[in-house]
C-alpha positions in Angstrom: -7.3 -96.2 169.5 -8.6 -97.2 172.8 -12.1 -98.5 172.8 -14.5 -99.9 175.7 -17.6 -100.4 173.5 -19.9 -102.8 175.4 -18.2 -102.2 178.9 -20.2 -101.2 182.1 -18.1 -98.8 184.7 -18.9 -97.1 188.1 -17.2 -94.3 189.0 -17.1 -93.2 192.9 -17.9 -89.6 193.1 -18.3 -89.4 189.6 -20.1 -85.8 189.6 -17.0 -83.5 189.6 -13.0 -83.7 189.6 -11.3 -86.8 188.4 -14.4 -88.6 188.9 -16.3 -86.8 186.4 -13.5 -86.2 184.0 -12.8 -90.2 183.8 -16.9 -90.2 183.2 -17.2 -88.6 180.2 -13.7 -89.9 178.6 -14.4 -93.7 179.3 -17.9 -92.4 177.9 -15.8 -90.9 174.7 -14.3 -94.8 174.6 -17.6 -96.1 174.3 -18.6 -97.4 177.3 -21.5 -96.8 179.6 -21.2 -95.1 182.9 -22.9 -94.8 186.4 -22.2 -91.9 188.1 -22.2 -91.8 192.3 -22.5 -89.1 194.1 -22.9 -88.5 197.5 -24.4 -84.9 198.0 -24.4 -82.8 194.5 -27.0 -84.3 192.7 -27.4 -81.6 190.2 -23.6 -82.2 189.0 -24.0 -85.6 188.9 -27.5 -84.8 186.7 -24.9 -82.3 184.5 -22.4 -85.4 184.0 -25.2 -87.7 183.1 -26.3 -85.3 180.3 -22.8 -85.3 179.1 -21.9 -88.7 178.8 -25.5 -89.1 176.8 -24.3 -86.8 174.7 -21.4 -88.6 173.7 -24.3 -91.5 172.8 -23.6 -93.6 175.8 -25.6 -94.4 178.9 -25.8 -93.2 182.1 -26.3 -93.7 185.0 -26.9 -91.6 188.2 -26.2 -93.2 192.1 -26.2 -91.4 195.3 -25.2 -93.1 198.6 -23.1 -92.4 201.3 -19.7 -94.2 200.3 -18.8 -94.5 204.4 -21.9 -96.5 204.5 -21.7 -100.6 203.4 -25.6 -101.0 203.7 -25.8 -97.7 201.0 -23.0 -99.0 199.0 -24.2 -102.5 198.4 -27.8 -101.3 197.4 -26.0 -98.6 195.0 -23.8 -101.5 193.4 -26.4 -103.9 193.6 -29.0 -101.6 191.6 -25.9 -100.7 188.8 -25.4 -104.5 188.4 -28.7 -105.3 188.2 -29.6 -103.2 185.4 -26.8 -103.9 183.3 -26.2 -107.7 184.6 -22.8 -106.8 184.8 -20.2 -104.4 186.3 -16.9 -104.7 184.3 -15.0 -101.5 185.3 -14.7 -100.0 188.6 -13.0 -96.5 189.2 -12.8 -96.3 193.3 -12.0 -92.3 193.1 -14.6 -90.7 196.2 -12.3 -89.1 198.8 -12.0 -86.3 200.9 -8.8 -83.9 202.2 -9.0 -81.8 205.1 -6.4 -80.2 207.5 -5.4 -82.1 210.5 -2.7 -81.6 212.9 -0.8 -84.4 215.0 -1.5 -83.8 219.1 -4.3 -81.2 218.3 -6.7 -83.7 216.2 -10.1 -84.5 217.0 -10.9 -88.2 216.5 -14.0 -87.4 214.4 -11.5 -85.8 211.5 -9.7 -88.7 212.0 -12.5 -91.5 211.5 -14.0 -89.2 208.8 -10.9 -89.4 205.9 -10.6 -93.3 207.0 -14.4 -93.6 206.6 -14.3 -92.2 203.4 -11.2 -92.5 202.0 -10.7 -96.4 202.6 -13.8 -97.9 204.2 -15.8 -96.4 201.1 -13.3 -98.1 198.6 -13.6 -101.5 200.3 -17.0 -101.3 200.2 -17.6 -100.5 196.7 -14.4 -103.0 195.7 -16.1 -105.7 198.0 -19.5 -105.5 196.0 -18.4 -105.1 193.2 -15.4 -107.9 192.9 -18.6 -110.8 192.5 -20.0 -109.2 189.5 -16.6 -109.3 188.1 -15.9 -113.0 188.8 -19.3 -114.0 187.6 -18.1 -112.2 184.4 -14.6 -113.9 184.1 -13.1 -110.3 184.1 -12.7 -106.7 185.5 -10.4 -103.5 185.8 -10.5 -101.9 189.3 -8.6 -98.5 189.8 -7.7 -96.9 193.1 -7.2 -93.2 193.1 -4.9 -92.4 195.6 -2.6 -89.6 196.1 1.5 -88.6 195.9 0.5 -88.2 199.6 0.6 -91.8 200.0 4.6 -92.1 198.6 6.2 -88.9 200.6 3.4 -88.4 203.6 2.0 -84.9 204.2 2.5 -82.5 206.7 -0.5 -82.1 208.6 -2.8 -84.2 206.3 -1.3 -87.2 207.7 -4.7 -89.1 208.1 -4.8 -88.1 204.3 -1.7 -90.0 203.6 -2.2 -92.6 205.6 -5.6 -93.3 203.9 -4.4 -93.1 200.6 -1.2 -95.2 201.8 -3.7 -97.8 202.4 -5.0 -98.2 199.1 -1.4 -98.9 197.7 -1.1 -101.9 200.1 -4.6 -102.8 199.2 -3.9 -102.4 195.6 -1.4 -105.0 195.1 -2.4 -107.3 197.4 -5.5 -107.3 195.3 -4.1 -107.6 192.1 -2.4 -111.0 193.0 -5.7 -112.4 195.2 -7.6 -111.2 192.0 -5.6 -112.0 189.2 -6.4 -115.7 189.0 -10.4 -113.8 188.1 -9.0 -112.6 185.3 -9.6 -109.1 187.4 -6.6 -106.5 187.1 -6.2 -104.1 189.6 -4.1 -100.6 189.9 -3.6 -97.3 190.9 -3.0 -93.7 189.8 -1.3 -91.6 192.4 -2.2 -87.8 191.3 0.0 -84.5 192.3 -1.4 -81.7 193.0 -4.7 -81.5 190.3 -7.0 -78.4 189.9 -10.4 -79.5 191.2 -12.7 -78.2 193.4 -10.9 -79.8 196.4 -8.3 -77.8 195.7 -10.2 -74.3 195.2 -9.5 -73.3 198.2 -6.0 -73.3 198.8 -5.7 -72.2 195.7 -7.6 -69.5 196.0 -4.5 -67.4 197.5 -1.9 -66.8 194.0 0.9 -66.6 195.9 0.5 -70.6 197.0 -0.9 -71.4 193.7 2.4 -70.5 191.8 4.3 -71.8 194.6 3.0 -75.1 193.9 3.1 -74.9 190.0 7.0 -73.8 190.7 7.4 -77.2 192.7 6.4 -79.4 189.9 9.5 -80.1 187.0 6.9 -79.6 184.6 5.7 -76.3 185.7 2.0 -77.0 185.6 -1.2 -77.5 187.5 -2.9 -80.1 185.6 -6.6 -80.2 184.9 -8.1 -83.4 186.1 -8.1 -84.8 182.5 -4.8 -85.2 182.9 -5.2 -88.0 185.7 -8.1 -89.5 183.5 -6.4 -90.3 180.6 -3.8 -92.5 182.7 -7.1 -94.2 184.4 -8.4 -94.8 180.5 -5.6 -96.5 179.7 -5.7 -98.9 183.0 -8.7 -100.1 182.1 -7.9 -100.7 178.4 -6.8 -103.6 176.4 -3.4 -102.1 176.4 -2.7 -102.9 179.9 -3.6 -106.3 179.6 -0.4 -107.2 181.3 -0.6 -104.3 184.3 -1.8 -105.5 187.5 -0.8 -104.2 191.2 1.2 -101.1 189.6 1.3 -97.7 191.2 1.2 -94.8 188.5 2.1 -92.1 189.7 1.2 -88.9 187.8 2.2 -85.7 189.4 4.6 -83.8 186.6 7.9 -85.6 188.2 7.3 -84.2 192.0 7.6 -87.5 193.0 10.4 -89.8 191.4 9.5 -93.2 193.2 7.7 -96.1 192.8 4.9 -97.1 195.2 
């Protein structure tokens, strides 16, 4: 039912996770993809292959998303080839342990580097492509993080608590572009950023006993919700906070 035949996206960190499972189902939908990534180039090769195979095109884009200079090039060699950028999916970010009085400032300017600089980037570059269209879909990935905070990934939250501000501010600045923009706030997903904490069984089924629905979703779960942002039947969804997590979190954003 949902169909993106003609549309041009760019995914941030495209080559594995969410990233690469919103690749290959916007792919599915018809549209044509470029894939960043920043070190894996042999998974973002593997994603390219995939989305070809589902008869689309694809592109592959490394660049170092806490860089502008490496951003800008990236966005403006995806536009330039297609002549037009209509979907952006700002999903690159990283998640690492951090603990208040006893954290370094590097860990700190790293996950704010990444996490938001990198999305402002990408969003600033791409945002003129869009107007010059008369149209676009922007989508955030942020984090439950963001709603309730997080013990000891607080530069986490607070990165990802960023892009909800950023989000609907956007969506009203943007709006009068024809340009909608949102945000899906994933639980707890299974994806490599993940693998390591959930590498011990015992925290693993603690975590799938903390969610009402009593499962660890695979990141296709947090693509489908992105599809649908980015479809014709959100038409009227702009500056909205999804929040997909299995009912951990009952809030808005």
């Amino acid at each position: 039912m949902i169909r993106l035949d003609g549309k041009k996206a760019l995914i941030t960190g495209g080559s594995r996770g969410i990233g690469r499972a919103t690749a290959l189902l916007l792919a599915e939908a018809g549209a044509d993809v470029a894939i960043h990534y920043q070190k894996n180039e042999t998974a973002a090769g593997e994603v390219k292959k995939q989305v070809e195979a589902r008869g689309r095109e694809a592109l592959i884009c490394r660049a170092e998303i806490s860089s502008q200079v490496e951003v800008n090039n990236m966005v403006a060699k995806v536009g330039e080839h297609w002549g037009r950028i209509d979907i952006l999916i700002n999903n690159a970010g990283i998640w690492t342990y951090g603990e208040m009085g006893n954290m370094a400032e590097e860990v700190w300017r790293e996950t704010m580097a990444v996490n938001l600089d990198g999305v402002f980037y990408a969003t600033n570059a791409v945002v003129p492509w869009m107007k010059k269209n008369k149209q676009g879909w922007i989508v955030n990935v942020a984090s439950t993080a963001a709603i309730r905070g997080e013990a000891f990934h607080s530069h986490y939250a607070a990165s990802k608590g960023a892009l909800l501000a950023l989000t609907k501010s956007l969506a009203v600045e943007l709006a009068i572009h024809n340009i909608r923009v949102n945000c899906v706030a994933p639980g707890w997903v299974d994806t490599d950023m993940c693998t390591e904490v959930f590498s011990d069984p015992e925290f693993r089924e603690k975590v799938r006993q903390s969610i009402p629905l009593k499962r660890i979703p695979p990141p296709e779960d947090i693509a489908g919700p992105i599809l649908f942002l980015v479809s014709d039947l959100a038409l009227h969804i702009t500056g909205e906070i999804l929040n997909v997590n299995g009912g951990s979190v009952l809030c808005g954003g």
